[in-house]
C-alpha positions in Angstrom: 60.6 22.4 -35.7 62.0 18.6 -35.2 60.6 15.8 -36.3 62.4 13.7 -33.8 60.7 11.7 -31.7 60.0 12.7 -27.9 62.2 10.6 -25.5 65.0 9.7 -28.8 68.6 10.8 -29.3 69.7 10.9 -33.0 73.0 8.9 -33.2 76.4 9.3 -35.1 74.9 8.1 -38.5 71.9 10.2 -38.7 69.8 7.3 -39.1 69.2 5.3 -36.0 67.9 6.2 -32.6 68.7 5.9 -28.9 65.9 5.7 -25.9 66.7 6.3 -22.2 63.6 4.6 -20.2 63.4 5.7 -16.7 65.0 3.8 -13.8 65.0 5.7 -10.8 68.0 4.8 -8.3 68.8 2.3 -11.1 66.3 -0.4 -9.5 64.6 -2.4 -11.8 61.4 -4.3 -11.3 61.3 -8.1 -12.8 58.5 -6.6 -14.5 60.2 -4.5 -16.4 63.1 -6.6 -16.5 60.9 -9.1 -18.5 59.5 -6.6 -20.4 63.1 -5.4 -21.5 64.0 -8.3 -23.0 61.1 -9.2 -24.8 61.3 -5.6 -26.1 65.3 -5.7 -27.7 64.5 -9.2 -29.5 61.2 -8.3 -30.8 63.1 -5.2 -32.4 66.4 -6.7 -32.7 67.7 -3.4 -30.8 71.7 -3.8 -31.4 73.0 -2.3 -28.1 71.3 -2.0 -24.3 73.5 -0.3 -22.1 73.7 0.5 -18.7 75.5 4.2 -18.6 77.6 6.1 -15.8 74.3 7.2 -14.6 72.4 4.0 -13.4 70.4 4.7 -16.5 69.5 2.3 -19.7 70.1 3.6 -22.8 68.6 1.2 -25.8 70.7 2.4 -29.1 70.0 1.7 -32.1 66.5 2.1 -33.1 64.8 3.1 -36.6 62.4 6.1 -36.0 59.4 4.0 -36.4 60.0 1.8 -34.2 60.2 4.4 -31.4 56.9 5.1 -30.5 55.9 1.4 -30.4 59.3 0.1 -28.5 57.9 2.9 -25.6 54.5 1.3 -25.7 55.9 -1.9 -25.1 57.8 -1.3 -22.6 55.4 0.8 -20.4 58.1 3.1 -19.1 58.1 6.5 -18.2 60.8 8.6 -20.6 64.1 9.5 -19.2 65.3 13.2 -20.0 68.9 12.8 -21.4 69.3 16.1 -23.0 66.8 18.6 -21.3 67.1 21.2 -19.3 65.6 19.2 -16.3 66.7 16.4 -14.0 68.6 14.1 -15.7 68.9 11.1 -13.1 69.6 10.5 -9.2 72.3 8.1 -8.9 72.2 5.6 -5.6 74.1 3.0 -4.5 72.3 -0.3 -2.4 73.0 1.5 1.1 71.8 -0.2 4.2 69.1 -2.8 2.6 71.7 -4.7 1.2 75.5 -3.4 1.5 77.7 -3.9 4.7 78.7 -0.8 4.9 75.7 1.1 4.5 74.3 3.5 6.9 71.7 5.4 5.6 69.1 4.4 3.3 70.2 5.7 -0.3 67.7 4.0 -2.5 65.1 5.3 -0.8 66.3 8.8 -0.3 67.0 8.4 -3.5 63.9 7.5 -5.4 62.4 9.8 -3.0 64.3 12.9 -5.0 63.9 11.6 -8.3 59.7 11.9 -7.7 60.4 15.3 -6.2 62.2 16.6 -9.0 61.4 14.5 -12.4 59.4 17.1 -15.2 60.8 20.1 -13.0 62.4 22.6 -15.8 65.9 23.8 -15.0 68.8 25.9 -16.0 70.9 22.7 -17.2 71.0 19.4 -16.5 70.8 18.2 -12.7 72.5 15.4 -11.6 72.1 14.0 -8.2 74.3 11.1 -6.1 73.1 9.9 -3.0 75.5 7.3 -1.2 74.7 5.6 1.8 77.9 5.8 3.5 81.2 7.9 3.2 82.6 5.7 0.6 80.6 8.2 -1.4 79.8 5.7 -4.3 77.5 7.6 -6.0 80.2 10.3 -6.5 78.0 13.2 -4.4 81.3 15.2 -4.1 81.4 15.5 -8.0 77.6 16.2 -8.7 75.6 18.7 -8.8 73.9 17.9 -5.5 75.3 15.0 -3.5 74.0 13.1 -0.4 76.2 10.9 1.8 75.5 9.0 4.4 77.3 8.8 7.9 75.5 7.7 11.3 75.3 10.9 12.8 73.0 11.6 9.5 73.3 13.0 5.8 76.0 15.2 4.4 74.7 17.5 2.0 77.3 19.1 -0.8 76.2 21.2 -3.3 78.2 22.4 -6.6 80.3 19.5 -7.5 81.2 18.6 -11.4 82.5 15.6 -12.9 82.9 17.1 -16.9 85.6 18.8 -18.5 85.9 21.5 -15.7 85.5 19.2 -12.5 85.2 20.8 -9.1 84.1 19.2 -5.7 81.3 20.0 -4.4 81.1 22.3 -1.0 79.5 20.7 2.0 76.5 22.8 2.7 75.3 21.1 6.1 75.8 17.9 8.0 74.4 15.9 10.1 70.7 15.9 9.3 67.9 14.1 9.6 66.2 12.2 6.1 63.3 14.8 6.6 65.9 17.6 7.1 67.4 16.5 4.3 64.7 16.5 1.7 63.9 20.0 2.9 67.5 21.3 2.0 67.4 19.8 -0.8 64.2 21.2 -1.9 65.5 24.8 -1.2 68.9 24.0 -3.3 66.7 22.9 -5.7 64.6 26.6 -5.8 67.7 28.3 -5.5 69.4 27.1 -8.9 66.4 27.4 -10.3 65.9 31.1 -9.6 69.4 32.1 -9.6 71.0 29.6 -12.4 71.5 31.2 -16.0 70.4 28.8 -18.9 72.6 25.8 -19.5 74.7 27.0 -16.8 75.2 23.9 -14.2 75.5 24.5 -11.2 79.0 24.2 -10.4 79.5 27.2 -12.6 76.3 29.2 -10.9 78.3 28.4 -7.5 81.8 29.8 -8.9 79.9 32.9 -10.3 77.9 33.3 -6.9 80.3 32.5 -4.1 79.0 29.5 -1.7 78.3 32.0 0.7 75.6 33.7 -1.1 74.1 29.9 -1.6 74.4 29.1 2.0 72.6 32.8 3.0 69.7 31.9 1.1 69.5 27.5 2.5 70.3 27.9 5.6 
């Protein structure tokens, strides 16, 4: 059994730790902002990062400062190597970018409450963009949302890694409430259907779209 620390990721040397506090949609509170900060000098944390994922990574902890640095900062942990939900990625979207059309940050923190603790074949990764710029990337994630103003677009399937693929578009033109209930059945159906560690690009491949859209739709 490890030893490790819930919520840490053993780094290169084998000696120092990194955190991933949650930040759904990538917003962050002053709060927490203020908190942050007091948090890497008190512990002299070498490295805070911002990753691909709208997520903060601290690196570079000892293991005993671990359990303290979480109870500092008052955050909720961020899954970066489970089998679960590892972040929804949003862009600003209507509040606050000139092309936005839908409201991504709060679809999108809307899907992250949905879905954070939920167990899974793999990793999940979500992008929800609020316009068809797609900056979020929904075409290469495992489920993507994208906003137009005839409604959402809803792809399913898509992989950024090694093997990329784009996603399929499973139904367009649908209201936020429409939305979250397709969602919610693409959710159930890599859940049932999806073998262990198997994302769900490769579930998609090994299924046919078809057979995904027969069971959503």
């Amino acid at each position: 059994m490890s030893d490790k620390p819930d919520g840490s990721i053993l780094q290169r040397d084998k000696e120092t730790y990194a955190i991933v506090p949650r930040t759904p949609a990538g917003v962050l509170s002053l709060e927490f902002i203020e908190k942050l900060a007091e948090v890497v000098r008190r512990y002299e944390i070498p490295i805070t990062k911002i990753t691909s994922g709208h997520r903060l990574a601290l690196v570079g902890l000892k293991k005993e400062q671990i359990d303290q640095v979480w109870n500092d900062l008052g955050a909720d942990i961020g899954r970066a190597t489970e089998l679960c939900l590892h972040y929804v990625q949003a862009c600003p979207g209507n509040q606050v970018c000139s092309l936005g059309v839908q409201d991504s940050l709060g679809m999108g923190i809307e899907l992250e409450k949905r879905y954070v603790g939920l167990e899974m074949p793999a990793k999940l990764k979500v992008g929800v963009s609020g316009c068809p710029m797609t900056c979020s990337e929904g075409y290469v994630r495992d489920i993507g949302l994208i906003g137009k103003r005839s409604g959402w677009v809803v792809t399913y399937g898509g992989n950024s890694g090694g093997r990329p693929r784009i996603a399929d578009v499973i139904a367009e033109e649908l209201s936020g409430d429409a939305t979250l209930a397709l969602v919610d059945k693409l959710v159930a159906f890599y859940r049932e259907n999806g073998k262990k560690r198997e994302r769900v690009a490769r579930m998609v491949e090994r299924l046919g779209i078809d057979e995904v859209k027969a069971a959503v739709l």
